[in-house]
C-alpha positions as CSV (number, residue, x, y, z in Angstrom):
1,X,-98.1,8.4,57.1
2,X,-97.7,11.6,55.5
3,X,-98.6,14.4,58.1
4,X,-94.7,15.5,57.9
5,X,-92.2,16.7,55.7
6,X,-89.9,14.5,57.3
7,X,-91.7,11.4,56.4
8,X,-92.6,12.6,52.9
9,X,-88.5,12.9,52.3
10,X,-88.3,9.5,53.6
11,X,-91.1,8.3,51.0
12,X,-89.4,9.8,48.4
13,X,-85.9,9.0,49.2
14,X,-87.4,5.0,49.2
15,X,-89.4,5.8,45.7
16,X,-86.2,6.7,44.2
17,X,-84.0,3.7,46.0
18,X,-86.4,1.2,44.5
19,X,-85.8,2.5,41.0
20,X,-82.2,3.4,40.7
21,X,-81.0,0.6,42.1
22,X,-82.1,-2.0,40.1
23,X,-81.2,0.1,36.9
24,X,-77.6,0.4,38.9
25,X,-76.8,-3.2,38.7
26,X,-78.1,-3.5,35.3
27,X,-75.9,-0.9,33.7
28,X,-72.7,-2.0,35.8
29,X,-71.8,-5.3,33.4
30,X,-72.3,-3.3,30.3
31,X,-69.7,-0.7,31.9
32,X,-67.2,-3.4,33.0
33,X,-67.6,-5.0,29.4
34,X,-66.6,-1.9,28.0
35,X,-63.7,-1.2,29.7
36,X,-62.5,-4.2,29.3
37,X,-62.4,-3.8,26.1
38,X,-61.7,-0.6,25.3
39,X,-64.9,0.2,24.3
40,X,-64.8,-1.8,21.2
41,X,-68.0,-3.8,21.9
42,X,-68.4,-7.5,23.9
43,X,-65.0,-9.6,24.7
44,X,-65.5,-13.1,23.0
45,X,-63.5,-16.0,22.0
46,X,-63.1,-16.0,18.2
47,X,-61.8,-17.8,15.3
48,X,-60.7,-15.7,12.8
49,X,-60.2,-16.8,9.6
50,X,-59.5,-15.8,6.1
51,X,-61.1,-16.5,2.3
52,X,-58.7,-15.5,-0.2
53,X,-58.7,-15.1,-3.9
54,X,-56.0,-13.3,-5.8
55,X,-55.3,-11.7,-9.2
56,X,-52.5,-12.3,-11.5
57,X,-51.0,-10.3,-14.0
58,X,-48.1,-11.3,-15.9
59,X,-46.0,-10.5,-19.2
60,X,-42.3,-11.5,-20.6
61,X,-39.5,-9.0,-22.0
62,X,-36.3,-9.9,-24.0
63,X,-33.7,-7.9,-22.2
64,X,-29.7,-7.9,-24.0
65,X,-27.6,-6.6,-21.5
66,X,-27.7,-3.1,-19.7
67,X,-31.5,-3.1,-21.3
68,X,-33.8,-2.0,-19.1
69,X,-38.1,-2.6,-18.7
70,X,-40.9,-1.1,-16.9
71,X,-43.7,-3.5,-16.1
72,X,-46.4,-2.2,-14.4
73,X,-49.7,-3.4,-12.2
74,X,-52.6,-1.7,-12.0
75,X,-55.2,-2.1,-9.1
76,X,-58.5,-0.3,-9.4
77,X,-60.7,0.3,-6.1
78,X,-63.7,-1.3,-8.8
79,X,-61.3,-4.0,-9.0
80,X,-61.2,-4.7,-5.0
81,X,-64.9,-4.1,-3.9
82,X,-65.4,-5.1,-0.6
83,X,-62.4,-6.9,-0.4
84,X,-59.1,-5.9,1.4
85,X,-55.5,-6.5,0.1
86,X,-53.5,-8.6,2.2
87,X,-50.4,-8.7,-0.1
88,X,-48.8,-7.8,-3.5
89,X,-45.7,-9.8,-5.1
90,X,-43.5,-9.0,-8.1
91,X,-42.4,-12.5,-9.0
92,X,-39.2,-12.5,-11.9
93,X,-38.0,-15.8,-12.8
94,X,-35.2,-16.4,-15.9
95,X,-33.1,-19.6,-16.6
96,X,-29.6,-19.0,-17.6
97,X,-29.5,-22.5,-19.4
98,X,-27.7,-21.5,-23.3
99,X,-24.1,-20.7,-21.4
100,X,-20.6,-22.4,-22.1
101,X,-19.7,-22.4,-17.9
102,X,-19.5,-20.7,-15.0
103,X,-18.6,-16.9,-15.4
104,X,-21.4,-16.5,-17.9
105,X,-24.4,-16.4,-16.1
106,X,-27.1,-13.7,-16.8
107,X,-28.6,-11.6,-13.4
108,X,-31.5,-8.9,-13.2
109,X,-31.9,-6.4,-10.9
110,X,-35.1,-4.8,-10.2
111,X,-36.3,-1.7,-8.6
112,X,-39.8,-0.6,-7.3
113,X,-41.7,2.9,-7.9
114,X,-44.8,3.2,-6.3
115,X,-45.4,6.8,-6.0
116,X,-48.8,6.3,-7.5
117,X,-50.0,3.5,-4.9
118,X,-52.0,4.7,-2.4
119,X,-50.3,4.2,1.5
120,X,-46.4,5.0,-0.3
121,X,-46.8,8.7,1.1
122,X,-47.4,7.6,4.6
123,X,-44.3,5.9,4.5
124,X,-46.9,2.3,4.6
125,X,-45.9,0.8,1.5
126,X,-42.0,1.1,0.8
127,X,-40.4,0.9,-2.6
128,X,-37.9,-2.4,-2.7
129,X,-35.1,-3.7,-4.4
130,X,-33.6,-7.3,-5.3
131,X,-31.6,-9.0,-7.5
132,X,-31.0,-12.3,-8.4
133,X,-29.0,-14.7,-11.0
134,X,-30.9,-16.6,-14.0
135,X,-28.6,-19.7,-12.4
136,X,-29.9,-23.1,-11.4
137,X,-33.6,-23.3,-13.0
138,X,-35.0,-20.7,-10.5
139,X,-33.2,-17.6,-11.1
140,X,-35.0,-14.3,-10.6
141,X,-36.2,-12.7,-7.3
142,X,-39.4,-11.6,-5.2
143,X,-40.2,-8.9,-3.6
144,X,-43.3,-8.7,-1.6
145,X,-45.7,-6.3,0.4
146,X,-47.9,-6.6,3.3
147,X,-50.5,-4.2,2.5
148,X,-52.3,-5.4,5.6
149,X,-49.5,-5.3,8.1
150,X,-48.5,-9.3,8.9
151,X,-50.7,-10.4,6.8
152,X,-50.1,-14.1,6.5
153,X,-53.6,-15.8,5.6
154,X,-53.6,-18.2,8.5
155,X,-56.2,-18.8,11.0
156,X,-56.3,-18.1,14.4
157,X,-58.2,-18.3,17.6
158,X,-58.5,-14.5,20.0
159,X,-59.9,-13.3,22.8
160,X,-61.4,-9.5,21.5
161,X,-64.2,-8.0,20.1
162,X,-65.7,-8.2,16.6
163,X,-65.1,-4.8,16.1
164,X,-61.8,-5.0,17.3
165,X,-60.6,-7.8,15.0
166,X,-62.8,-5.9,11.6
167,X,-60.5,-2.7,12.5
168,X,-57.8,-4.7,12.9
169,X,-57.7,-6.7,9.7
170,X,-57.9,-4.5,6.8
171,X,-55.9,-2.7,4.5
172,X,-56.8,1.3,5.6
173,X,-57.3,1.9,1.8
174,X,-53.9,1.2,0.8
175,X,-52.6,-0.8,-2.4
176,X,-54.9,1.2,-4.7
177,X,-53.0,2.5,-7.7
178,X,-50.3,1.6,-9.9
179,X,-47.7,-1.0,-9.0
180,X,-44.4,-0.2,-10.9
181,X,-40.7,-1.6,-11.1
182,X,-38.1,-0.9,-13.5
183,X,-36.1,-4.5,-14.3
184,X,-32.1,-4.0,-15.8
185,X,-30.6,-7.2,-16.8
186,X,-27.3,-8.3,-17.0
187,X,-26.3,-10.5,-19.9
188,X,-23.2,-12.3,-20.1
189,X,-22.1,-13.1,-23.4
190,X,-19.5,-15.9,-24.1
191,X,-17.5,-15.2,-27.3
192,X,-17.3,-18.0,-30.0
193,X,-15.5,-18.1,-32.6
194,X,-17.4,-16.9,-35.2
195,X,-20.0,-15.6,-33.4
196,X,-21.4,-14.5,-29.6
197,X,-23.2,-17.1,-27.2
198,X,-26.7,-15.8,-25.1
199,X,-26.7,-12.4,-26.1
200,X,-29.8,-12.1,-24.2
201,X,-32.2,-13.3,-21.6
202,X,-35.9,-13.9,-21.3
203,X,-37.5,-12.8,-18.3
204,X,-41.2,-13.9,-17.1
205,X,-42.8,-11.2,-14.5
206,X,-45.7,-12.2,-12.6
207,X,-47.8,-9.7,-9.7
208,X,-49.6,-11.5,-7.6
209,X,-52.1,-9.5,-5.4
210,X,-53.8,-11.6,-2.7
211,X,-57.1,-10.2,-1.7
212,X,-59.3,-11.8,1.7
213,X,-62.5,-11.4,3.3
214,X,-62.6,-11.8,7.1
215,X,-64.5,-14.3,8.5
216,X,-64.8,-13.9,12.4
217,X,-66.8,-17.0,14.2
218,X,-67.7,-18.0,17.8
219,X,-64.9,-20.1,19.2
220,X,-65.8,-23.6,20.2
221,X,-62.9,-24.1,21.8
């Protein structure tokens, strides 16, 4: 059988057929897989899921009017761990309730400097600004921030990869640092005779920081 080059060739050429291909078909479904997804690991049905816990830090200032306060949050990376951020609040709440009528009412306005949070100089996190009156019970305003972009909380079911969810859902390292706003408040006084009506206001602050661990599990749907 092998008294010839020529049939040597052909014994080799059958040695080598009988190896490769099987080891052809075997890598094909792991190249399809990645390309299918982008080579971010196995496509999968998933529900992913959130477990949240958040930190609250909150103070009060007596403000006359044209007074202003800083109020300031701090988040530490020791104070995160292995947790990401999903969002950070500045709550300010007043009630206007010590006025004669209408045309008296106290306001605040507040302003955000976050120079010192981590993601502000990538044009991530964006200072804000709101105002609102102390009127009706539930005066004040809120601003918030998505640290993680859309971050709501809420479940959902995908067709990805792990790894393409994990890189998906986290905060890239932003929110670290200090949270800062400066508050002015507006305080209407009523003159009486005798003397002057709500010459100031009491504002509550509250930031709220909502932190989640990702929980990705095998759909069953």
């Amino acid at each position: 059988m092998f008294d010839s080059p020529r049939k040597l060739g052909i014994l080799a050429g059958s040695l080598a057929f009988m190896v490769l291909f099987p080891l052809y078909f075997a890598w094909m479904p792991l190249a399809d897989e990645g390309l299918a997804s982008g080579g971010a690991g196995p496509q999968g049905n998933w529900e992913v899921s959130f477990i949240e816990s958040e930190v609250i830090f909150q103070e009060s200032a007596v403000l006359e009017d044209g007074d202003t306060h800083i109020t300031e949050f701090i988040v530490a990376l020791d104070d995160i761990g292995e947790l990401e951020i999903g969002s950070v609040e500045l709550i300010v709440q007043c009630n206007d309730n010590d006025d004669p009528g209408p045309g008296f009412t106290d306001s605040v306005d507040g302003i955000s400097d976050l120079m010192d949070v981590e993601g502000h100089s990538s044009g991530d996190i964006e200072d804000q600004s709101a105002d609102g009156t102390c009127a009706g019970g539930n005066g004040g305003f809120t601003i918030r921030w998505d640290v993680t972009t859309n971050y709501t909380g809420e479940s959902f079911t995908i067709t990805s990869s792990q790894k393409t969810i994990s890189e998906t859902w986290n905060d890239g390292g932003f929110g670290i640092g200090t949270w800062s706003a400066t508050l002015t408040a507006e305080v209407n006084s009523a003159p009486v005779v005798g003397q002057i009506v709500d010459s100031d206001e009491e504002f509550d602050i509250i930031w709220r920081m909502v932190t989640y661990e990702v929980v990705i599990e095998e759909s069953l749907a």
